[in-house]
Structures are given as C-alpha cells and as structure tokens.
C-alpha positions as CSV (number, residue, x, y, z in Angstrom):
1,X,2.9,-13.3,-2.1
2,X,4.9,-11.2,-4.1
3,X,4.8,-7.7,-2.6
4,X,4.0,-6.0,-6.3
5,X,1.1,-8.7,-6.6
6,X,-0.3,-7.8,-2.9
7,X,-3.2,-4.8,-2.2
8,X,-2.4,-1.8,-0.1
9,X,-5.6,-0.6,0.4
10,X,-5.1,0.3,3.7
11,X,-1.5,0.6,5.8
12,X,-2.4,1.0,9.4
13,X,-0.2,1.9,12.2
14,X,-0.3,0.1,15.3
15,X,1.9,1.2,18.3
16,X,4.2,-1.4,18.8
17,X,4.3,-0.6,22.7
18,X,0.8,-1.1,23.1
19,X,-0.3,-5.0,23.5
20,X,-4.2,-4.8,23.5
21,X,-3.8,-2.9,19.6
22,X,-1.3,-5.3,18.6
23,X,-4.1,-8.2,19.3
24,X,-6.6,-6.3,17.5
25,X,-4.9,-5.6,14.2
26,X,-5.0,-9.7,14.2
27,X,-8.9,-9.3,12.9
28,X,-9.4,-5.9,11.5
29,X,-9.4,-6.2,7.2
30,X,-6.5,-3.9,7.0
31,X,-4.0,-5.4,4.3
32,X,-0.9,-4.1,5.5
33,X,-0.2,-2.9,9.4
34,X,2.9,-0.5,10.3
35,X,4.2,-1.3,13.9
36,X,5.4,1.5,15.0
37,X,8.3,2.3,17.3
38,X,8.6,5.5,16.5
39,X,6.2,8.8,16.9
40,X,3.5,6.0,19.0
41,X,5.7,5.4,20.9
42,X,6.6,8.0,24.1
43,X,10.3,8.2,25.1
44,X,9.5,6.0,28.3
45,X,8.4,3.3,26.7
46,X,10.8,2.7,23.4
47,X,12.8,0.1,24.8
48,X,10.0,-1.9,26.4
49,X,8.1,-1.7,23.1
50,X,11.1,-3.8,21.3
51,X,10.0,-6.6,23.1
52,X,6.4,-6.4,23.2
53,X,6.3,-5.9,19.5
54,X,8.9,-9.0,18.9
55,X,6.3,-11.3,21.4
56,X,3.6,-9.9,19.1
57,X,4.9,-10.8,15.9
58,X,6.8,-14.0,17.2
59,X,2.9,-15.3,18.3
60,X,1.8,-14.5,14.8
61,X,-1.7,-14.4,14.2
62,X,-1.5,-11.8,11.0
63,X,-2.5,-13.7,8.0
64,X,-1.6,-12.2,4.9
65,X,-1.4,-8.6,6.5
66,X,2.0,-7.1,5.4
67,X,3.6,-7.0,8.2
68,X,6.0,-3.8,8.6
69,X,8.4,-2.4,11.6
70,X,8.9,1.3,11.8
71,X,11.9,2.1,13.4
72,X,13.5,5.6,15.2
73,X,16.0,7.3,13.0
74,X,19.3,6.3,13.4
75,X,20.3,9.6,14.2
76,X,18.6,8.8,17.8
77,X,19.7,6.8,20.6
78,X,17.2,4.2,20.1
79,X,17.5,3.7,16.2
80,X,20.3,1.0,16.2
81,X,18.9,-1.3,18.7
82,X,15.7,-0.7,17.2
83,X,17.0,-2.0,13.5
84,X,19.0,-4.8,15.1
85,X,15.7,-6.6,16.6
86,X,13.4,-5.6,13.8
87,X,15.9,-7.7,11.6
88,X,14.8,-10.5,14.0
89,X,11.4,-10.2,14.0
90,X,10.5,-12.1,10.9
91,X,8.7,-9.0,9.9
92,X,7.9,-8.4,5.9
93,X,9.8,-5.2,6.3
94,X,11.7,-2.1,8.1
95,X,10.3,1.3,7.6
96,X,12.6,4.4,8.2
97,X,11.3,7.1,9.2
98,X,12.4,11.0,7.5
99,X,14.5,9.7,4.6
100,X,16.2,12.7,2.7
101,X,19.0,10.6,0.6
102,X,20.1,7.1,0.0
103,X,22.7,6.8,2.4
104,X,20.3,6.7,5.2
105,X,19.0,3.3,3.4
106,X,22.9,2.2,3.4
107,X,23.0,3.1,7.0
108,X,20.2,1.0,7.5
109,X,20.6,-1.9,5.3
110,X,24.6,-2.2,6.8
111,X,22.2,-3.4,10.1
112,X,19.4,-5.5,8.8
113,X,21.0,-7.3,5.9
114,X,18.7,-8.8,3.4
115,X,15.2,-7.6,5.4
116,X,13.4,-5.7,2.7
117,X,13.6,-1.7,3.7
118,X,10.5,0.7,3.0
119,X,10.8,4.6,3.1
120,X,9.0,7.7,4.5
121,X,9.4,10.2,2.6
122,X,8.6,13.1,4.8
123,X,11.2,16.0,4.2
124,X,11.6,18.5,1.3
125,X,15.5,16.8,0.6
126,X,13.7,13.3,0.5
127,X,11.1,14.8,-2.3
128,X,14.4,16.5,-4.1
129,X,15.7,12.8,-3.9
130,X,13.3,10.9,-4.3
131,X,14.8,9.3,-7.9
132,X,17.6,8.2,-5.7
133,X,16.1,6.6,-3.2
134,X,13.4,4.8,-5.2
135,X,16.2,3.3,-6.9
136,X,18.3,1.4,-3.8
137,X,18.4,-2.0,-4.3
138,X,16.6,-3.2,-0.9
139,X,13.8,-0.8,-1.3
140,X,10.4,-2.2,-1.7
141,X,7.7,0.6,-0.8
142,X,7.6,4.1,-0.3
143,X,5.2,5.7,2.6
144,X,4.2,9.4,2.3
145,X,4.9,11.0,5.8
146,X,2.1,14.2,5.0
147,X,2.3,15.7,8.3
148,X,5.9,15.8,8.7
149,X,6.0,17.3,5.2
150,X,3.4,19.9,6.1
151,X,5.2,21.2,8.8
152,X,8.7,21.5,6.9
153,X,7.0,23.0,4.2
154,X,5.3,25.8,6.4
155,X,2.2,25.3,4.6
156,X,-1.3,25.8,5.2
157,X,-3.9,22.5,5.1
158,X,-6.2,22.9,2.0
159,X,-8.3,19.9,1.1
160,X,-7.0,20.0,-2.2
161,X,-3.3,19.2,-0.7
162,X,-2.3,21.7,-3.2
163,X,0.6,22.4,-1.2
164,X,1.8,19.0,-1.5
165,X,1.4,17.9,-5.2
166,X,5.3,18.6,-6.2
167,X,6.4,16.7,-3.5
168,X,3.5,13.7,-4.0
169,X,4.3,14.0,-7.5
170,X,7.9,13.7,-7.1
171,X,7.8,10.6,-4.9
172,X,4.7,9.2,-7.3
173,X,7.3,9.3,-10.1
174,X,10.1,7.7,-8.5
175,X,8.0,4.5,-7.1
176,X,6.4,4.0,-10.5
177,X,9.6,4.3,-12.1
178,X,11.5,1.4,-9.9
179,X,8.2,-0.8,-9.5
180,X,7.9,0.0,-5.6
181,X,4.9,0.1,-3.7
182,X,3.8,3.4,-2.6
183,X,0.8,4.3,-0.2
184,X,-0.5,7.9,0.8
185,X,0.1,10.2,3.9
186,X,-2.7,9.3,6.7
187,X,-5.6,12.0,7.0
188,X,-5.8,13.1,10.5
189,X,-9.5,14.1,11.1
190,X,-10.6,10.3,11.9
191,X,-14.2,10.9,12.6
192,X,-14.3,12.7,9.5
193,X,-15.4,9.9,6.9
194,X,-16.8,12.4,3.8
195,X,-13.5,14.0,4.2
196,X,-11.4,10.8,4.1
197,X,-13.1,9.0,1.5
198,X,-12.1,12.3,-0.7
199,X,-8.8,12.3,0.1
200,X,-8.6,8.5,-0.8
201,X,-10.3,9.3,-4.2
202,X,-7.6,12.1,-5.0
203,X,-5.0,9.4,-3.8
204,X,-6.1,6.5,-6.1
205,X,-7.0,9.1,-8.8
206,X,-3.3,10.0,-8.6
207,X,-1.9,6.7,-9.0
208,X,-1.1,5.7,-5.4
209,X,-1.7,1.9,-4.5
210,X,-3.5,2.9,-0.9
211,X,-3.6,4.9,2.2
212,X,-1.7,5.0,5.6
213,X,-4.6,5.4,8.6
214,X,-4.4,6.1,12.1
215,X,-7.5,4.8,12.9
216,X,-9.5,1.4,12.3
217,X,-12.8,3.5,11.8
218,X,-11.0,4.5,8.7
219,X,-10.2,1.1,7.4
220,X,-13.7,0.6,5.5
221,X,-13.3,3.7,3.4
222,X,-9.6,3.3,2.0
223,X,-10.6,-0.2,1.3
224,X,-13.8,0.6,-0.6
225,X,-11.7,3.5,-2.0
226,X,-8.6,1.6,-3.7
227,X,-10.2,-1.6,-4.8
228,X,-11.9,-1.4,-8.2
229,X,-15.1,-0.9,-8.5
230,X,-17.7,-3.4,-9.8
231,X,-18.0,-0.8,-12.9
232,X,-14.4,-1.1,-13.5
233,X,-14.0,-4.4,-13.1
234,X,-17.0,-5.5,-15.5
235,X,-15.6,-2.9,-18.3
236,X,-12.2,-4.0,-17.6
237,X,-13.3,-7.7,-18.2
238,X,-15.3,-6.7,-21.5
239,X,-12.3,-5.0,-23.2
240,X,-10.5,-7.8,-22.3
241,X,-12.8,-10.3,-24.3
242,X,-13.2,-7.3,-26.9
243,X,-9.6,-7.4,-27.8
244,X,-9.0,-11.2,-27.6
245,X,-11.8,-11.5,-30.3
246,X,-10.6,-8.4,-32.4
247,X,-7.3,-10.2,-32.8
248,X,-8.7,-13.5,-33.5
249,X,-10.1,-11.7,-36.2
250,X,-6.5,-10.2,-37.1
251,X,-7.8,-6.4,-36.2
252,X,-5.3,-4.5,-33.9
253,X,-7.9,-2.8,-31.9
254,X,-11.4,-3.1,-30.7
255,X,-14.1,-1.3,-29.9
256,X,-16.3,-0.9,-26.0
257,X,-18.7,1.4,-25.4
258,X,-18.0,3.3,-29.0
259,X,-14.5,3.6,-27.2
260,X,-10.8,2.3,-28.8
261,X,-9.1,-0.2,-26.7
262,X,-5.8,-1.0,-27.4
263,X,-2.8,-3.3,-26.2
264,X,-2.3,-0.4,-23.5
265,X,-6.0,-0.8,-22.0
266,X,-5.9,-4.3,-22.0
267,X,-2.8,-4.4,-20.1
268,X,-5.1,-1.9,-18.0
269,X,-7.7,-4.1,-17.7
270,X,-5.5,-7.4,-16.9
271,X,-4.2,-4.8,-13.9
272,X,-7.9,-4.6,-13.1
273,X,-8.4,-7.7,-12.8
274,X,-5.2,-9.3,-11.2
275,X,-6.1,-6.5,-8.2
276,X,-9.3,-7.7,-7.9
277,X,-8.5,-11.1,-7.6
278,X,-5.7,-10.3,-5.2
279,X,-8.2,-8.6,-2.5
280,X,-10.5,-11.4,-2.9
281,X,-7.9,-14.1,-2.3
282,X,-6.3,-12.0,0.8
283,X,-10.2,-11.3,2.1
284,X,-10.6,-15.3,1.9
C-alpha cells in the first residue's frame, strides 16, 4: 500500500528491547507501530535490543501495520550499528530521532540506502528547517517529537499547546507541501482519555494525518479521533453525487445542505472517502 494511501490514526511505540510488547503490537488495531531503539530503550540493553527487534520483525506477524525502526542519533555510539541492521530488517521505515537539518538525513541515508527515512522533528533548528527537511528525497513522514520540543523551548504545558503552534505549524506546512505523512507528538497523561481525545481533535482539526501514543489504552481514542465520522462521510458522499449530477446538467457547482460545493469540496469529499475505505480495508 502506498504510504500516502495508508491511515495513521494511531503510531504506537513499542520498545524494541522488550519481547512480550513486541508480540502484542501483533493484535492491537494500531495502524502504524514505532519500534523503538532509542529513549525505551536503557543504555544496558541497546545492543541486545538490535536483535530482539530483528527476530521480531523477521517472524512477522504485523499485517498491514506500518512497520517503523527508530534509531539512536548518530551522534551516539550506538546510532551507526543501529542504522546498519534496521536497513536489514525489512522494516517499512527508519525514524531519526532530533532532526535539526537535512544533512542528518544524508548522514543517514549514506547507511541505509534506499530504506524509506521518516523524521522527528523535536528541536527548535528542525522547526526553523523544517522546508528543508520535508523536501529530501528519501523522506516519507514526519513525527512530532512534543516533549523534546517542550523542553528546548522552556515552555510551560497548556492544553491548548499554545506554546507549540509555530513549531506544529511550521512542520504542518512543510509535510503538506512535499506530500509526506505527518502524525502528532504523543500526550503523556495515558489514563487521561477526556484529555487525549481533545488533543487528537486539535490534531486532526489542524490537518495532521494521526497521533504517536505511548500506550495501547490510547489506541481506541486516536482511532475514533482521525477516521471520519459517519456524518462526514455521508455528506462527503452526497456532495459527491451532488456535483456529478450538476455537471451532467452542465452547471459548475451544486448545492448540499443550502451550501456551494465546488471542484475543491469534491476533491474533499473523494479524500473522505478514499480514507474511509482505506481503514476499512486495513481493519479487514
């Protein structure tokens, strides 16, 4: 599947050094998992995590789950051997962490070759860059590293994210503007479900395609959150039918629920529509 064509609902990370999660990301409805070498992973265990993660993903199991490998920065000692056996993992894709400028994708892509690279985007130059980086040639998604941004920024957590929105807005920009993939920064209270499902709304309101999680009790609410609704969906399927009979009739526009709909809306609506039929093929 395409990776423009596939939901992101919900991008959960997995630690790659822990066996017992591994196995369980097999059945939850999660559409993409992150298998993460990096910040789940202590200093102990980095090495031995390579290998359990490339048994894990060697076994297979995943289904249509994304499938991505989140490295260590190669500005640490485990980075390098951490790209070389992601690129032989048959994994969908390499995630670097803390990416301020598109030579670290270089760096990276000088290792792994033609595996498609992904992006967090987690420090004020990355935001300042993010243009740049969106537009490498083996970038396919962007992930929004929140907390790491929150501490570089100094700021205060406000529910609003306030805070944030030049440097969500930046990296929102950038992704729409190269076609790439771009899911939200994880929300950290995981028990907190009200809270969660209002963050997602102010994520998909914003134009991101879904939400990283750090928990599976989470996975319900981004799901329900970035899939469109059975209102959307019926409207988007109306103007659809609208349209096509307005310009059977030679008329430019049409008319649904004593609102204009244009070639813009239908292309809308065919988005609609083509998402919705996605998550129900992938749920299948």
């Amino acid at each position: 599947m395409d990776t423009r064509s596939r939901p992101f609902r919900s991008v959960l990370y997995i630690p790659g050094s822990k066996s017992r999660a591994l196995e369980k990301a097999k059945v939850l409805p999660v559409d993409a998992v992150i298998f993460d070498l990096e910040d789940a992973v202590s200093v102990s265990e980095k090495e031995a995590a390579r290998e359990t993660l490339a048994q894990a993903l060697a076994a297979g199991g995943y289904g249509a789950r994304m499938r991505i490998v989140r490295i260590n920065g190669l500005d640490t000692q485990w980075g390098s051997d951490d790209a070389k056996a992601a690129a032989q993992m048959g994994c969908d894709a390499i995630l670097l962490p803390k990416v301020s400028d598109p030579a670290d994708l270089d760096a990276l892509a000088a290792i792994t070759g033609d595996v498609p690279l992904w992006a967090m985007m987690e420090t004020p130059r990355g935001m300042l860059n993010a243009a740049a980086i969106a537009a490498h040639p083996k970038l396919q998604g962007m992930v929004m590293g929140t907390n790491d941004l929150a501490k570089e920024l100094q700021t205060r957590f406000r529910p609003d994210r306030l805070p944030m929105m030049a440097g969500l807005g930046l990296c929102l920009l950038a992704a729409k503007a190269e076609g790439l993939v771009i899911v939200d920064g994880v929300y950290n209270a995981f028990k907190d479900a009200e809270g969660l499902a209002a963050e997602c709304s102010q994520g998909r309101d914003m134009g991101f395609d879904g939400k990283t999680l750090i928990h599976p009790a989470q996975v319900d609410v981004a799901n329900t959150a970035f899939a469109p609704s059975a209102e959307e969906i019926d409207l988007a399927s109306r103007q659809i039918v609208a349209f096509d009979e307005a310009e059977a009739a030679g008329q430019g526009v049409a008319v649904v629920d004593g609102k204009i709909v244009e070639n813009l809306h239908v292309a809308t609506a065919r988005e609609i529509i083509a998402k919705a039929d996605a998550i129900a093929a992938v749920s299948a």
